[in-house]
C-alpha positions as a LaTeX table, in Angstrom:
\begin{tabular}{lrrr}
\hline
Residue & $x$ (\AA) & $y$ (\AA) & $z$ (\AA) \\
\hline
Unk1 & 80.12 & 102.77 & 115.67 \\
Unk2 & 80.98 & 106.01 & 113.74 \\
Unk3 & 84.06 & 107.42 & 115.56 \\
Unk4 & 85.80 & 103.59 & 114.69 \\
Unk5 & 85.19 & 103.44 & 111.33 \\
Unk6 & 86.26 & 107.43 & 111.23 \\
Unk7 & 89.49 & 106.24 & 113.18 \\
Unk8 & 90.00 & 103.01 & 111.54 \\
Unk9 & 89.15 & 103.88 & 107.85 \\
Unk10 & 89.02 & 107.39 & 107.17 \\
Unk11 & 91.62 & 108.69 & 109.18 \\
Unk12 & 94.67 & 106.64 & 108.24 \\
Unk13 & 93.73 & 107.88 & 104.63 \\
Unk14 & 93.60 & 111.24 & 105.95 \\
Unk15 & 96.52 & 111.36 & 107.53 \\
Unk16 & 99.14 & 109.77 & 104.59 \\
Unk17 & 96.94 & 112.93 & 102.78 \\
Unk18 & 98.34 & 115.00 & 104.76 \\
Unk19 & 101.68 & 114.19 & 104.65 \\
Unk20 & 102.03 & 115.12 & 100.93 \\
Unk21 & 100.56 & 118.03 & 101.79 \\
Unk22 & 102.59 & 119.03 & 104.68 \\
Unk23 & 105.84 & 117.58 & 102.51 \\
Unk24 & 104.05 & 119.99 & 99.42 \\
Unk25 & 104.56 & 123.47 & 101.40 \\
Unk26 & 107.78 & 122.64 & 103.31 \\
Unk27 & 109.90 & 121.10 & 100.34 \\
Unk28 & 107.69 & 122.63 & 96.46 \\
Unk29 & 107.04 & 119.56 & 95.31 \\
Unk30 & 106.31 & 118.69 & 91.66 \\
Unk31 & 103.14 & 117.63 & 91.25 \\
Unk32 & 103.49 & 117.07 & 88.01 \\
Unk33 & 106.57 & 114.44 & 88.29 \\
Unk34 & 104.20 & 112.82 & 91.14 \\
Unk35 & 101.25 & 112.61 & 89.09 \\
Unk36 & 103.46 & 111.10 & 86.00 \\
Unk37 & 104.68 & 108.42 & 88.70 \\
Unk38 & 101.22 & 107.59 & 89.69 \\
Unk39 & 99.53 & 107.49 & 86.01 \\
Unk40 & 102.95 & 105.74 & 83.77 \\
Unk41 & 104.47 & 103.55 & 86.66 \\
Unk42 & 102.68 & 102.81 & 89.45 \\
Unk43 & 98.88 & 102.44 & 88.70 \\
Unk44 & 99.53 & 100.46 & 85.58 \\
Unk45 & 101.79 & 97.69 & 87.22 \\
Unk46 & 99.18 & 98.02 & 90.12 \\
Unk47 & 96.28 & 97.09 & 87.44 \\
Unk48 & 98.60 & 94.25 & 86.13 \\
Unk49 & 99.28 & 92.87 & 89.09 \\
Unk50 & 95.92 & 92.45 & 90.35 \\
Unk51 & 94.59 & 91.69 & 87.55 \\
Unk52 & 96.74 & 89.04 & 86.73 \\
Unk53 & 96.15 & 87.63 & 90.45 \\
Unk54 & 92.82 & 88.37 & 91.14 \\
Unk55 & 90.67 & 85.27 & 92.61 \\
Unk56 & 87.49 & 86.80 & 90.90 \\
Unk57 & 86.03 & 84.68 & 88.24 \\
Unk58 & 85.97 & 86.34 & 84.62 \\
Unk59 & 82.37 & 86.03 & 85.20 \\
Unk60 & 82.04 & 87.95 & 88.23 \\
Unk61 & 85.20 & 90.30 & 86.86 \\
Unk62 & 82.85 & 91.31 & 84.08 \\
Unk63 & 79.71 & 92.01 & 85.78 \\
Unk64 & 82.00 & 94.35 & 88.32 \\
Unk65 & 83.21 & 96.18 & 84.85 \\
Unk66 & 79.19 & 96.62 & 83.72 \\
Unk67 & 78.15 & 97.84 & 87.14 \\
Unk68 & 81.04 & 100.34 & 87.05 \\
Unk69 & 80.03 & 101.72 & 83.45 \\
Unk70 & 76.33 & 102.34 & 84.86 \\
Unk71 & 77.46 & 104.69 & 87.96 \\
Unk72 & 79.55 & 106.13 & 85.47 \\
Unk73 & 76.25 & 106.80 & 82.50 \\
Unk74 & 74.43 & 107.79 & 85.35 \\
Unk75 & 76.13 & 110.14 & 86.58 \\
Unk76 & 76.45 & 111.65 & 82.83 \\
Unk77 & 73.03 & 111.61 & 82.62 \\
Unk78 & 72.33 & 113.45 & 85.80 \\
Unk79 & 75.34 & 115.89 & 85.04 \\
Unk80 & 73.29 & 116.59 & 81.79 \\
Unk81 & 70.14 & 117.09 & 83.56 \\
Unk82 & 71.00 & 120.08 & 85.84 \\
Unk83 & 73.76 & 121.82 & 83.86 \\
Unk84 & 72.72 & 124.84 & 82.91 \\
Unk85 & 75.17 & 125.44 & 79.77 \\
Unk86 & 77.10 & 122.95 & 77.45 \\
Unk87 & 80.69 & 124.45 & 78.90 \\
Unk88 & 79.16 & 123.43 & 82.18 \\
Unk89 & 77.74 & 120.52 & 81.11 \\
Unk90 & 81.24 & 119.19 & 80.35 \\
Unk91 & 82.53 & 120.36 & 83.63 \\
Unk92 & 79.92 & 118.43 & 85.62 \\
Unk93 & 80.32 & 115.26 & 83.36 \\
Unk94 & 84.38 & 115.25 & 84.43 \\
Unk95 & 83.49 & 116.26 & 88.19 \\
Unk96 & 80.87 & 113.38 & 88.68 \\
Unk97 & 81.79 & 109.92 & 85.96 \\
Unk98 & 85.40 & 109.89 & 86.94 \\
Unk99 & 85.69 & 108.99 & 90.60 \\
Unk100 & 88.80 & 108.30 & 92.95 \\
Unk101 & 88.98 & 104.37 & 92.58 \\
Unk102 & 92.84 & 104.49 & 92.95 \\
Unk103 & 94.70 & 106.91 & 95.38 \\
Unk104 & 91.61 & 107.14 & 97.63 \\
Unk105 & 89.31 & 103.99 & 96.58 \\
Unk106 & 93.07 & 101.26 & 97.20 \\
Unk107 & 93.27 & 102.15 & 100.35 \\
Unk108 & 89.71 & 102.51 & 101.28 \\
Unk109 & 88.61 & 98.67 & 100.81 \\
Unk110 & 91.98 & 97.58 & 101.72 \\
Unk111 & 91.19 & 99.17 & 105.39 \\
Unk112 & 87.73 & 98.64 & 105.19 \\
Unk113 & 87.45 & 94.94 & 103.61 \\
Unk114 & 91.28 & 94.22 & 103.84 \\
Unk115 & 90.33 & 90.11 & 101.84 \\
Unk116 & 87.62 & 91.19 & 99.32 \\
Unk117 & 87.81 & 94.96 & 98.86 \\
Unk118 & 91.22 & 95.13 & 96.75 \\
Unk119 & 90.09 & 92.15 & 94.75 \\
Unk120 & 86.85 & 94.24 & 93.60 \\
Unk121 & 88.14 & 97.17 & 93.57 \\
Unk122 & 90.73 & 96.20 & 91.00 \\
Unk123 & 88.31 & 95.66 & 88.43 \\
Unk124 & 86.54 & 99.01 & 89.33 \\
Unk125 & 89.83 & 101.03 & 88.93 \\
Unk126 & 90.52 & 99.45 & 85.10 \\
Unk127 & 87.19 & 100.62 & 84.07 \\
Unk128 & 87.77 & 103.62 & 85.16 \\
Unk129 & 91.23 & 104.52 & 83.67 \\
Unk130 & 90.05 & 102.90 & 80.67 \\
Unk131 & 86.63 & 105.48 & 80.96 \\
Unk132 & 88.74 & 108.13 & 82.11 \\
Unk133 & 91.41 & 108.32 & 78.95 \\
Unk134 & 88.86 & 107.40 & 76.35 \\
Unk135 & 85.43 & 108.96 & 77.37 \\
Unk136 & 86.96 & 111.60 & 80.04 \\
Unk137 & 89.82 & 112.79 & 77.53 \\
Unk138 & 86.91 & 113.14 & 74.83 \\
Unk139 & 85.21 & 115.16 & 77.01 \\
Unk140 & 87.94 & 117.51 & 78.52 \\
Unk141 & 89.56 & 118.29 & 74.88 \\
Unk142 & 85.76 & 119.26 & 73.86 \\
Unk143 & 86.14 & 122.55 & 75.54 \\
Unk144 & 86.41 & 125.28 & 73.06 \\
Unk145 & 89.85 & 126.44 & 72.38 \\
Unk146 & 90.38 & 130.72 & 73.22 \\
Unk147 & 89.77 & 131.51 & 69.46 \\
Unk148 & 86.59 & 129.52 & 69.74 \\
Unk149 & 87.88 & 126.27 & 67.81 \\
Unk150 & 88.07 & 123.05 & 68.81 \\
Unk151 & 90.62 & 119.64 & 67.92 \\
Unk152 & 89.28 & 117.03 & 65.30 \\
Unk153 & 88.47 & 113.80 & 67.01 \\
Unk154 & 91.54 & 112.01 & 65.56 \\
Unk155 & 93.54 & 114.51 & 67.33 \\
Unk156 & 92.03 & 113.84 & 70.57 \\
Unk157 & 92.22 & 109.84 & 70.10 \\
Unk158 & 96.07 & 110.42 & 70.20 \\
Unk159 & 96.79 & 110.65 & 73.89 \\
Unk160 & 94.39 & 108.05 & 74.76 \\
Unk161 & 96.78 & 105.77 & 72.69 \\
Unk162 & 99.83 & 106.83 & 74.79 \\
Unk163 & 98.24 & 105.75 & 78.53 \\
Unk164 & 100.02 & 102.95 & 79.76 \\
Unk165 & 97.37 & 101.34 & 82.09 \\
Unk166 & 95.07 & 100.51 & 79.00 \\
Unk167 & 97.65 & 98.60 & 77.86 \\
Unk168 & 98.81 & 97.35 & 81.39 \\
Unk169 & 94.94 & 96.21 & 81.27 \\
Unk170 & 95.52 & 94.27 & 77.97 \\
Unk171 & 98.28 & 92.33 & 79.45 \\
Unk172 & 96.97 & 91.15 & 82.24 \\
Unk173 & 94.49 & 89.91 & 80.59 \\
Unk174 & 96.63 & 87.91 & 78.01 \\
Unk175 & 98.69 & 86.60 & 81.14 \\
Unk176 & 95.30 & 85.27 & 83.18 \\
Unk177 & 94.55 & 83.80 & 79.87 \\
Unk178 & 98.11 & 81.73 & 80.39 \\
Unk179 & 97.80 & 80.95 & 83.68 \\
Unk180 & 100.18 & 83.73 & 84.72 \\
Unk181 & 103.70 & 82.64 & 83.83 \\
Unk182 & 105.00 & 85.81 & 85.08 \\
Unk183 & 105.26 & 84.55 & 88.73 \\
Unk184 & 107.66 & 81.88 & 88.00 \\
Unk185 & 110.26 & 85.00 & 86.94 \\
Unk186 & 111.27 & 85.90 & 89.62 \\
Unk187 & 113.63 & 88.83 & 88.82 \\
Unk188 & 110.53 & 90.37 & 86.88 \\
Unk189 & 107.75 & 89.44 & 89.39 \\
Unk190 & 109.65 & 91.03 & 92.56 \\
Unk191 & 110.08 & 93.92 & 91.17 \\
Unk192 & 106.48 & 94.42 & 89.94 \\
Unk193 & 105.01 & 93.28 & 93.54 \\
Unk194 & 107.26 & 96.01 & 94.45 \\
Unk195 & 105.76 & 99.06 & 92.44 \\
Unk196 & 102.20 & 97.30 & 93.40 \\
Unk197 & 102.19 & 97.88 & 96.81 \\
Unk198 & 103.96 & 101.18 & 96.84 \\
Unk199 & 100.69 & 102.48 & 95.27 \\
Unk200 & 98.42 & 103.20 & 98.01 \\
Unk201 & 101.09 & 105.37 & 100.28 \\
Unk202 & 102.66 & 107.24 & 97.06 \\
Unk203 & 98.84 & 107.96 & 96.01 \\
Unk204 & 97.55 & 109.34 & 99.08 \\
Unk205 & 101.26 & 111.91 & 99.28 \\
Unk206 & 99.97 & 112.42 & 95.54 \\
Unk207 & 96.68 & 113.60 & 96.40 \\
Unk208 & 98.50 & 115.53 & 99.21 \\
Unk209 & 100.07 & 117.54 & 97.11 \\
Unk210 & 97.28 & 117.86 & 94.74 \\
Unk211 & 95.21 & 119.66 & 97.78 \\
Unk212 & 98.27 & 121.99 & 98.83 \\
Unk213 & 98.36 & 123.57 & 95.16 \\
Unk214 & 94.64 & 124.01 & 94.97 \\
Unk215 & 93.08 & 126.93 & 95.77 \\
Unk216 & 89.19 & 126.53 & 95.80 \\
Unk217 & 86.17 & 128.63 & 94.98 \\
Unk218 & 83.05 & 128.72 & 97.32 \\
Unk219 & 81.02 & 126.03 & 97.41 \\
Unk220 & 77.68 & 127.17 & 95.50 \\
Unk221 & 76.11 & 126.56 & 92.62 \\
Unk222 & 77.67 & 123.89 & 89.86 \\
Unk223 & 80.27 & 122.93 & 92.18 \\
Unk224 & 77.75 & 121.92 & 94.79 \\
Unk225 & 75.57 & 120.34 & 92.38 \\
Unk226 & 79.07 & 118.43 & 91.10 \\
Unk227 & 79.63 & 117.43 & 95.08 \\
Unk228 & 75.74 & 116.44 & 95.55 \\
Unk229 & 75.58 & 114.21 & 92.15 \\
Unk230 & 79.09 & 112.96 & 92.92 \\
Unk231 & 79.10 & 112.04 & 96.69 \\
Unk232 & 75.21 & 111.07 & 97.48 \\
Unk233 & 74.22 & 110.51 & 93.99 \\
Unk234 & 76.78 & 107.79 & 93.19 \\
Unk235 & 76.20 & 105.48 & 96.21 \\
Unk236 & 72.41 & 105.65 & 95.82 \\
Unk237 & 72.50 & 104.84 & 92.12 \\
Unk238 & 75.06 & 102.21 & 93.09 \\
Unk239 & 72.58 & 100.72 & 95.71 \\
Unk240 & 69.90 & 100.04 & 93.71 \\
Unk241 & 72.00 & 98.84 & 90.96 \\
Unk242 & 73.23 & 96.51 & 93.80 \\
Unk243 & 69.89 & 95.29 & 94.04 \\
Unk244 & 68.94 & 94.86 & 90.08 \\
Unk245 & 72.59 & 92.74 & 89.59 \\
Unk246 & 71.52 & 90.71 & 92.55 \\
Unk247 & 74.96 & 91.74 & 94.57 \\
Unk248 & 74.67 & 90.69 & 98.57 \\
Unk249 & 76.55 & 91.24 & 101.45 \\
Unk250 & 80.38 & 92.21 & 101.51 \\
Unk251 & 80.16 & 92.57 & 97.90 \\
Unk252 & 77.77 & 94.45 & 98.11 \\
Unk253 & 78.87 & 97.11 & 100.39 \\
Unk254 & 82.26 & 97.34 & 98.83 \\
Unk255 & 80.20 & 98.28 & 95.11 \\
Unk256 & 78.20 & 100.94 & 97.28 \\
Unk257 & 81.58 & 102.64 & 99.03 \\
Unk258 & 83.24 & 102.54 & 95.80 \\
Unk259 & 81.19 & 104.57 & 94.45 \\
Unk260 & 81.09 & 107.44 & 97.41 \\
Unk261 & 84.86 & 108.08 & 96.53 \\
Unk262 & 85.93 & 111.63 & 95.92 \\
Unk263 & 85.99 & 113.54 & 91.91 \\
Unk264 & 89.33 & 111.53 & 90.09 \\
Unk265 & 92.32 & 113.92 & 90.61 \\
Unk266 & 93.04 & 112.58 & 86.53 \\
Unk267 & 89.93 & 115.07 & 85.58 \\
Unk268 & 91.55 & 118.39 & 86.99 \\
Unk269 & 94.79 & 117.17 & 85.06 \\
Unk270 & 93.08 & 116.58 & 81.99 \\
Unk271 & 91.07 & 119.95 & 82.32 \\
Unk272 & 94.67 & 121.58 & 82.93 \\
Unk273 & 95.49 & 119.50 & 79.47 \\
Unk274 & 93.01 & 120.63 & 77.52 \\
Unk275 & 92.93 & 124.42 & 79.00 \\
Unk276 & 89.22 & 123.60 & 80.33 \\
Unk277 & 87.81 & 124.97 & 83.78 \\
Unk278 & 90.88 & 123.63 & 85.47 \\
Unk279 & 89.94 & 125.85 & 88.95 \\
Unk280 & 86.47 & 124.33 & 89.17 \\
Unk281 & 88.10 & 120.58 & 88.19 \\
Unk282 & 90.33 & 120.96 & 91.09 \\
Unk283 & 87.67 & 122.64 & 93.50 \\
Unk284 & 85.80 & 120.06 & 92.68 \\
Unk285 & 88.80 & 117.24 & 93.54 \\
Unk286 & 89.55 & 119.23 & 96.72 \\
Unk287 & 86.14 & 119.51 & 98.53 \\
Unk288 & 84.84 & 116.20 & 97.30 \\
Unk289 & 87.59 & 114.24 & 99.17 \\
Unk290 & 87.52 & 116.47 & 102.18 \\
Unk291 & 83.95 & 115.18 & 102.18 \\
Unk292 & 84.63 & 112.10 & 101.40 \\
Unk293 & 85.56 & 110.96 & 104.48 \\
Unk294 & 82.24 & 111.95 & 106.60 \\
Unk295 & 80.07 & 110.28 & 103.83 \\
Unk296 & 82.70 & 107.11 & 103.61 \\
Unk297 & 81.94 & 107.13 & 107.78 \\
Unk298 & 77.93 & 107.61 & 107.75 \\
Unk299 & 77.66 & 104.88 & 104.54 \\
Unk300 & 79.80 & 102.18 & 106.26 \\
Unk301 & 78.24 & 102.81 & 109.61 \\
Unk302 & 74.41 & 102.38 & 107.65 \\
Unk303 & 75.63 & 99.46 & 106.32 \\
Unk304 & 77.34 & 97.56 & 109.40 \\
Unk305 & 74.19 & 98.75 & 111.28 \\
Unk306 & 71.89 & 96.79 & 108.75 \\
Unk307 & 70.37 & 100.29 & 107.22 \\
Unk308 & 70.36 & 98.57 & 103.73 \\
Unk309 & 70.15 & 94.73 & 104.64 \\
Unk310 & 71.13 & 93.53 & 101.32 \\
Unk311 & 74.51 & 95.23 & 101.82 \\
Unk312 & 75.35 & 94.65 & 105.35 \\
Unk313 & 79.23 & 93.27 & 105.40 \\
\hline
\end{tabular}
């Protein structure tokens, strides 16, 4: 059962990955173009779109959102728990909240649960830009500054006001309110549909690059506390918060994968930002989706094999 879901799953994934990297060290790219791509055009028109389309029930929509912000306290609990320093502390917090929902989680469910997964996973990606640039961007800018200072709070609300998915989020909204009227445009709609489903291939050439530039520490101490909290510590809490929301089957399973996904590539940028412990952010966004895809394989294989009953798809 494991060497399909590795094949069928992982390694499509893997292998769009390694394209941007393999395009990374024959042609430089810029990573930071790419990442401006992904994070001002193409994940907010995603968000929109799927929003806006989604078959979930506000309902349903909103207990996705509340799951979502418990992995994320959770893990910001347990980050606070073993961190041995308040400088690590932060680092842990950004390594383990903020997880891959986008360029790694998309394509994931869409492989995995091609009907349902997207549709869920939607909602899980707006929380977690919203998280990300509000609570995340608190967070990174926290880090004391070389002379020992740090920003004012007002200061650090500023660039959460200029992220374009938060307000992508807002609009779809206000359109499922109206029933959608965007799809009758035509010569607007198209062209969003467009952007939408170029997400999941420019992502994974994204995160491509991202691993090509980074160059990683050894895996011991906090960073293998990060990758223990992060990629067995998520889909356990997220299993037995399966259990207390009363989530079955499919659903069930996609909550519980979602939440194995690899350290957000969006904390190492906003560690880089905010001149924080940018080589641990990115060791941590390196290893974590290289080991991604074994836990992604073992978890869906317990699942389809009826190792947690209540979340057998």
């Amino acid at each position: 059962m494991l060497l399909p879901i590795l094949r069928d799953v992982c390694l499509p994934i893997l292998l769009v990955t390694g394209v941007g990297w393999l395009a990374d060290r024959r042609l430089g790219l810029n990573l930071q173009t790419l990442v401006r791509l992904n994070l001002y055009v193409f994940v907010p028109v995603f968000i929109f779109v799927r929003l806006t389309t989604s078959d979930l029930s506000d309902r349903v929509g909103a207990q996705v959102i509340g799951f979502t912000l418990l992995v994320i306290g959770a893990m910001a609990l347990a980050s606070w728990a073993v961190a041995r320093s308040r400088r690590e502390r932060l680092s842990l917090q950004l390594a383990t909240m903020f997880y891959n929902s986008g360029n790694w989680g998309i394509p994931l469910m869409t492989l995995a649960f091609s009907d349902l997964g997207p549709v869920v996973q939607v909602f899980v990606l707006a929380t977690m830009n919203v998280t990300t640039f509000t609570i995340g961007l608190f967070l990174a800018s926290s880090h004391d500054g070389e002379d020992g200072s740090r920003p004012p709070a007002w200061r650090r609300l500023l660039p959460v006001l200029r992220q374009p998915s938060l307000y992508g989020i807002a609009a779809a909204l206000i359109c499922r309110r109206l029933g959608n009227p965007l799809e009758d445009v035509v010569f607007i709609w198209k062209p969003l549909l467009y952007l939408a489903d170029a997400l999941v291939a420019f992502a994974l050439v994204t995160l491509g690059a991202q691993l090509s530039q980074t160059r990683p520490p050894r895996i011991e101490g906090a960073l293998a506390r990060a990758l223990l909290i992060r990629l067995l510590g998520g889909p356990l809490t997220a299993a037995g918060l399966t259990l207390l929301f009363g989530f079955h089957g499919e659903f069930a399973a996609i909550l519980i994968l979602s939440a194995a996904s690899p350290t957000a590539v969006n904390t190492a940028l906003l560690a880089h930002e905010f001149k924080g412990d940018t080589r641990f952010a990115s060791a941590a966004v390196f290893y974590s989706t290289l080991l991604a895809a074994g836990v992604v394989t073992g978890l869906l294989g317990a699942m389809r094999g009826g190792w947690l009953p209540w979340a057998q798809p």
